[in-house]
C-alpha positions in Angstrom: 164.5 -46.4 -79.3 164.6 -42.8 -80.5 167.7 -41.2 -81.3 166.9 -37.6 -82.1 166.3 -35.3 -79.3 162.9 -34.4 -81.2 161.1 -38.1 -81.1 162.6 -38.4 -77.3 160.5 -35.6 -76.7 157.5 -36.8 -78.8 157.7 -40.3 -76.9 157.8 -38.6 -73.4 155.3 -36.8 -74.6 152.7 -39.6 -75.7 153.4 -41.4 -72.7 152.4 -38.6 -70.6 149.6 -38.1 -72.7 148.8 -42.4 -72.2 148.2 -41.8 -69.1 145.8 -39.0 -69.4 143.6 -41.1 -71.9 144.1 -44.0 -70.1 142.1 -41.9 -67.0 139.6 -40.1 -69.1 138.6 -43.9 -70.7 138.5 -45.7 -67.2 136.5 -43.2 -65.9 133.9 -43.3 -68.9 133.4 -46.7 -68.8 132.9 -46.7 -65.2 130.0 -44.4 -65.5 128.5 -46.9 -68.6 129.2 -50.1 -66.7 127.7 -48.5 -64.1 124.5 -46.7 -65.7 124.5 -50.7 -67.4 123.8 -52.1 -64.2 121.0 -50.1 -63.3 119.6 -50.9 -66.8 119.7 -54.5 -66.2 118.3 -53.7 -62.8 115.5 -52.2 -64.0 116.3 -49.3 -61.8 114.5 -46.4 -64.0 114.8 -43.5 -62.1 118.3 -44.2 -60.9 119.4 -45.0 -64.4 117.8 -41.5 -65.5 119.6 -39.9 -62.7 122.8 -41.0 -63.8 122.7 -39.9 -67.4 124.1 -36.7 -67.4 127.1 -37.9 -65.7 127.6 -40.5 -68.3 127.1 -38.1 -71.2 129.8 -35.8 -69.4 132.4 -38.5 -69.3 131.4 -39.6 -72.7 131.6 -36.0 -73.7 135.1 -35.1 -71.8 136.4 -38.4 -73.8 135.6 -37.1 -77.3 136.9 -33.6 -76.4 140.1 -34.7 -75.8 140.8 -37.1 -78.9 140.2 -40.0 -76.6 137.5 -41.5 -78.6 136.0 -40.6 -81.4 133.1 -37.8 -81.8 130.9 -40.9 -83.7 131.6 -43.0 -81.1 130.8 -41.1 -78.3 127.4 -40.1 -80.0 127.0 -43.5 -80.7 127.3 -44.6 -77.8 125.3 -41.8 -76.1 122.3 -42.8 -78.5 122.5 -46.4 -77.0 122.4 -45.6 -73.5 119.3 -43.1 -74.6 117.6 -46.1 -76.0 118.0 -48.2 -73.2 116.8 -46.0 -70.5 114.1 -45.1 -73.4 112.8 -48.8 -73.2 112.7 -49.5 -69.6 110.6 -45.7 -68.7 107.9 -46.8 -71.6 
């Protein structure tokens, strides 16, 4: 446990900050899992429908430290790809 007022403060503060992450990351792979399924489904135009939403909870994700900027552009360029393959 922490004994200086300081690192009592810094562990309130990362577990506030947990739970913030914790939200931003569920609600990311939601959108993915979801976007995913319509992949799989061969749903083009709904799968197309739903990528700006994805790429804004991807994007909101790296802004805050979340994930990583490679990852999220990573992950953003396999998404592309996918919905790339089933319009073509």
């Amino acid at each position: 446990m922490a004994n200086t007022s300081s690192a009592k403060k810094a562990h309130r503060v990362s577990l506030r900050r947990r739970v913030f992450n914790a939200r931003r990351k569920k609600a990311m792979k939601d959108s993915v899992k979801e976007t995913s399924k319509l992949v799989k489904g061969k749903s083009a135009k709904e799968a197309s429908a739903a990528l700006p939403g994805v790429f804004q909870a991807i994007d909101k994700a790296a802004k805050n430290g979340t994930i990583k900027k490679n990852t999220a552009a990573r992950m953003k360029s396999r998404i592309s790809k996918q919905i790339d393959a089933l319009t073509k």
